[in-house]
C-alpha positions as a printed NumPy array, in Angstrom:
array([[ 82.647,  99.114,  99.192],
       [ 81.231, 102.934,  99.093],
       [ 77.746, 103.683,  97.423],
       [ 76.808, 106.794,  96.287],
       [ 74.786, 107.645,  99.052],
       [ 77.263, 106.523, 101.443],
       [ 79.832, 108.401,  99.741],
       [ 77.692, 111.463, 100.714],
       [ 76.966, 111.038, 104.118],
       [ 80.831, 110.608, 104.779],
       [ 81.69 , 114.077, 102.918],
       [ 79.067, 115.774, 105.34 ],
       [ 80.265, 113.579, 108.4  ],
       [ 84.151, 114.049, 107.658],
       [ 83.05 , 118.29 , 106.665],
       [ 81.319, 117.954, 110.327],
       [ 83.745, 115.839, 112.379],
       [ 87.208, 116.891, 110.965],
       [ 86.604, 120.314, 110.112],
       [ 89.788, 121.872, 112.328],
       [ 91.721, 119.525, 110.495],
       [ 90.289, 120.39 , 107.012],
       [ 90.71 , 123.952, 107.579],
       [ 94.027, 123.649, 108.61 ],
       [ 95.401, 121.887, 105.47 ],
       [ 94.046, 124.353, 103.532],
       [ 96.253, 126.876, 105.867],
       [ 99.111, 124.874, 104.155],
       [ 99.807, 123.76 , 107.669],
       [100.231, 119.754, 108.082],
       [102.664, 120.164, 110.625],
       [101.862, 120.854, 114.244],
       [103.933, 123.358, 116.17 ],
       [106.351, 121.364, 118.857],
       [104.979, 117.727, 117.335],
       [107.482, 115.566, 116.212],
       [108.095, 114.772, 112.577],
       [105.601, 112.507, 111.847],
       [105.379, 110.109, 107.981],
       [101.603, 109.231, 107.946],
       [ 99.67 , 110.646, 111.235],
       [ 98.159, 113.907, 110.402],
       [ 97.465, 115.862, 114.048],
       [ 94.624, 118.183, 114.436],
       [ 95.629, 121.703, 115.758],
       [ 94.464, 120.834, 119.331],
       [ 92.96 , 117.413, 120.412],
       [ 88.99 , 117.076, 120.644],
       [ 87.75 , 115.692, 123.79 ],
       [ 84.823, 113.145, 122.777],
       [ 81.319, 113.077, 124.357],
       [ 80.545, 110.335, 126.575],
       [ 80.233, 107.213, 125.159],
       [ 79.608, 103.092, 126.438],
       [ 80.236, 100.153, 124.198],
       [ 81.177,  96.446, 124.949],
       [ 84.776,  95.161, 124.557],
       [ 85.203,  91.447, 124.184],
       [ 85.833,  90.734, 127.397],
       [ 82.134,  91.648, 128.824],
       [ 83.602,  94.635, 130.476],
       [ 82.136,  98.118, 129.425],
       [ 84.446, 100.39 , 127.295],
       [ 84.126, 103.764, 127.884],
       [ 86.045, 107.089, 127.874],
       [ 88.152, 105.875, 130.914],
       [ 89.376, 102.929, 129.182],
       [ 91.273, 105.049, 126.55 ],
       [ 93.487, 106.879, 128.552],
       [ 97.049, 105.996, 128.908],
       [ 98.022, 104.932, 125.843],
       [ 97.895, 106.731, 122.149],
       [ 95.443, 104.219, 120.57 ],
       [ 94.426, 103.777, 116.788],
       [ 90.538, 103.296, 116.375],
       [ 89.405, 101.302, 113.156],
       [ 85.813, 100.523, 112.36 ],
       [ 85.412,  97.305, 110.707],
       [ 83.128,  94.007, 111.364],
       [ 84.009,  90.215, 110.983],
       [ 82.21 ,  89.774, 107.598],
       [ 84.222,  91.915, 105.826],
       [ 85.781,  90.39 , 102.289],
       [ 88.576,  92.876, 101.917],
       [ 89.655,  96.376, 104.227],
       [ 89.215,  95.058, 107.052],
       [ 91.056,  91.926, 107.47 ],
       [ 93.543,  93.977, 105.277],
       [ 93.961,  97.231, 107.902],
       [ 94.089,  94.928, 110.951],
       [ 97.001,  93.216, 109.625],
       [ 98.502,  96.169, 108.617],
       [ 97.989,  97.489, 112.155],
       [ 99.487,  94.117, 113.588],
       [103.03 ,  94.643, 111.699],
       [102.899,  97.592, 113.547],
       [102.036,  96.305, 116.708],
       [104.603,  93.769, 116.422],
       [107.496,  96.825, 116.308],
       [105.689,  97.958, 119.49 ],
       [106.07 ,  94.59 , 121.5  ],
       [108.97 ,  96.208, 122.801],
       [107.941,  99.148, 124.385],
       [106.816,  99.117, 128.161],
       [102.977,  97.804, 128.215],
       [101.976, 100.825, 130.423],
       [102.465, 103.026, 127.605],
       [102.758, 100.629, 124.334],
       [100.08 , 102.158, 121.858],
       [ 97.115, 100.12 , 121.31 ],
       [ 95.004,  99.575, 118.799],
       [ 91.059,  99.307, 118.872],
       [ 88.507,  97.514, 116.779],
       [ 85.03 ,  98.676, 116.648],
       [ 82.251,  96.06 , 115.028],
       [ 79.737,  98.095, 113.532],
       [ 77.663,  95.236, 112.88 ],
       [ 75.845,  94.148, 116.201],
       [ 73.507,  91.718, 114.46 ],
       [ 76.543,  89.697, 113.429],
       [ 79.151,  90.191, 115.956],
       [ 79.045,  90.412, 119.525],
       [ 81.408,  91.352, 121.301],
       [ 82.749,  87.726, 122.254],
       [ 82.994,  87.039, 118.321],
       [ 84.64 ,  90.757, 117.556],
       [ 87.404,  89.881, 120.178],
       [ 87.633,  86.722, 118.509],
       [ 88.038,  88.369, 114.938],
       [ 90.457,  91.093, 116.235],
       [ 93.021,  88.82 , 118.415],
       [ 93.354,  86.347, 114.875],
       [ 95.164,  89.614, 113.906],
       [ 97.386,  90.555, 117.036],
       [ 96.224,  89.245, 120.716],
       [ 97.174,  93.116, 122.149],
       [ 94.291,  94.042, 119.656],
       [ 91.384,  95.507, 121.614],
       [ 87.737,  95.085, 120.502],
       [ 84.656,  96.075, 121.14 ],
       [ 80.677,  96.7  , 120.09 ],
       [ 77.227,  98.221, 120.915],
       [ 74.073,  98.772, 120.057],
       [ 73.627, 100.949, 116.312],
       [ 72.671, 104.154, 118.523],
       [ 75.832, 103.665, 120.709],
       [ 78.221, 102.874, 117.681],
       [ 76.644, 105.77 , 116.093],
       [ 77.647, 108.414, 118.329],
       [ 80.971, 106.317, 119.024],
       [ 81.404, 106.931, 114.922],
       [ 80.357, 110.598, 114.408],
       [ 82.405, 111.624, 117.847],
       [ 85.986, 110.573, 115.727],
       [ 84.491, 112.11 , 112.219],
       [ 83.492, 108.204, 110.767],
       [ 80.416, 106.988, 109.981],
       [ 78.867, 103.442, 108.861],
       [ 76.11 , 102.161, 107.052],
       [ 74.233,  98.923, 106.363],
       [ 73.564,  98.075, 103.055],
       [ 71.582,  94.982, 102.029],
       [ 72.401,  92.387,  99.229],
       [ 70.398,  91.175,  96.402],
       [ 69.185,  88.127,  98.432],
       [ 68.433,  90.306, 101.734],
       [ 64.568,  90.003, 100.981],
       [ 64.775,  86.1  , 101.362],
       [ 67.913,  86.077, 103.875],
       [ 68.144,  89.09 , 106.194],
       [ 71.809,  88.128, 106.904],
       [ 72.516,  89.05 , 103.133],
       [ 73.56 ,  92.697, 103.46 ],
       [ 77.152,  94.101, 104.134],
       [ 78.258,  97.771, 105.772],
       [ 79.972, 100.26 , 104.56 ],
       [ 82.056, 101.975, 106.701],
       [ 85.195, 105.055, 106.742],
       [ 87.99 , 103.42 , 106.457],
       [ 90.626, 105.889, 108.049],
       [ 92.237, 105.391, 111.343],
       [ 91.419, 107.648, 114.358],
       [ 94.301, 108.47 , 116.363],
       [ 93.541, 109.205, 119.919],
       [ 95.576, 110.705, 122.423],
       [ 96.423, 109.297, 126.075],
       [ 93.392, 111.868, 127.382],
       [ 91.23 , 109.735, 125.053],
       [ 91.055, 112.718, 122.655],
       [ 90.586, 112.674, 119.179],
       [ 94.191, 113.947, 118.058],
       [ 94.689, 112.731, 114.758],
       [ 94.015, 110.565, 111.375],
       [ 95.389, 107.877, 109.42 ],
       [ 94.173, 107.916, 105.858],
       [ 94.963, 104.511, 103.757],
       [ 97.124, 103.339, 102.255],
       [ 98.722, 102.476, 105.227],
       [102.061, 102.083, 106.004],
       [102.537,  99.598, 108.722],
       [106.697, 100.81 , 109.317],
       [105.2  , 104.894, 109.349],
       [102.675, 103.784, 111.652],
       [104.75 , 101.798, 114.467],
       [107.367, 104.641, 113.792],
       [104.424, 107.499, 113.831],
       [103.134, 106.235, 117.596],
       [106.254, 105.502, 118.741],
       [107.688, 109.217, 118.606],
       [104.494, 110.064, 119.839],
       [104.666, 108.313, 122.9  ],
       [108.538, 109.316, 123.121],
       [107.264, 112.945, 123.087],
       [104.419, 112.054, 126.256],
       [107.233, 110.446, 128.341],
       [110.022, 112.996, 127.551],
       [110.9  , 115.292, 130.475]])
């Protein structure tokens, strides 16, 4: 999926975004002190609070940093054309979501899909896409300025890139896109990252101690 180019921009982006939690692993320090033992979510040192931001979730209703808090919530980029990593991750992330069904829905983790193709999908048609997956699967979509900032602010970034027939049909062209998993806190901060491949049993067990931890006396 990754061009050359692309491959670039998301060294400098991930260099930029994620450099606390670069630096820290080369401290030979992957766990954080008083965290629980976690399989496959890496935590940054201290959350990062992210700058404002406004997209659209599926529902017509504004998403914005607000909307976040609450609930530790997993943040994938993806969009609805995708042949492979994205239909893939989101039903990896819906095993896991299935092991949280049990958990009380005022703190059951969540999990958020971000179309980074607005020409394609709105946000009717990413909600759509997502819910196939799991129906507690949020979704939303902007502008390319909005989704921009949206993708630098959690260390991702995302790229159009057309095919060999985009000259006679502009809807020829794909986008590349990171394809980690941001892990953000019930502040809405940036707290963490989920690098593939993914384990859908680490995951569900991963959020689960975390939101153990949050409601622990």
């Amino acid at each position: 999926m990754f061009n050359r180019t692309f491959g670039y921009i998301l060294v400098a982006a991930l260099a930029a975004g994620l450099g606390l939690l670069a630096a820290y692993h080369l401290l030979g320090r992957d766990d954080v002190p008083s965290a629980p033992a976690l399989q496959t979510v890496t935590l940054l040192p201290q959350p990062r609070e992210l700058p404002p931001f406004n997209l659209r979730q599926s529902d017509g209703t504004p998403l914005v940093p607000g909307e976040l808090a609450g609930h530790w919530t997993l943040v994938f980029l993806g969009f609805t054309f995708c042949p492979d990593v994205c239909p893939t991750t989101l039903a990896e992330l819906a095993q896991a979501q299935k092991q949280w069904e049990a958990l009380p829905e005022s703190t059951r983790p969540r999990v958020l899909f971000v179309s980074v193709d607005p020409e394609r999908d709105d946000p009717r048609k990413a909600g759509e896409y997502a819910h196939a997956f799991h129906p507690d699967t949020l979704a939303a979509t902007g502008d390319v300025p909005a989704l921009e900032k949206f993708a630098t602010s959690v260390g991702f970034v995302f790229m159009k890139v057309p095919g060999k027939g985009f000259e006679q049909n502009p809807q020829d062209y794909s986008v590349d896109h990171s394809a980690n998993i941001a892990v953000l806190d019930p502040q809405g901060r940036l707290a963490g990252l989920i690098r593939p491949p993914f384990q859908p049993a680490a995951i569900a067990d991963d959020l689960a101690r975390l939101t153990a931890q949050d409601r622990a006396p």
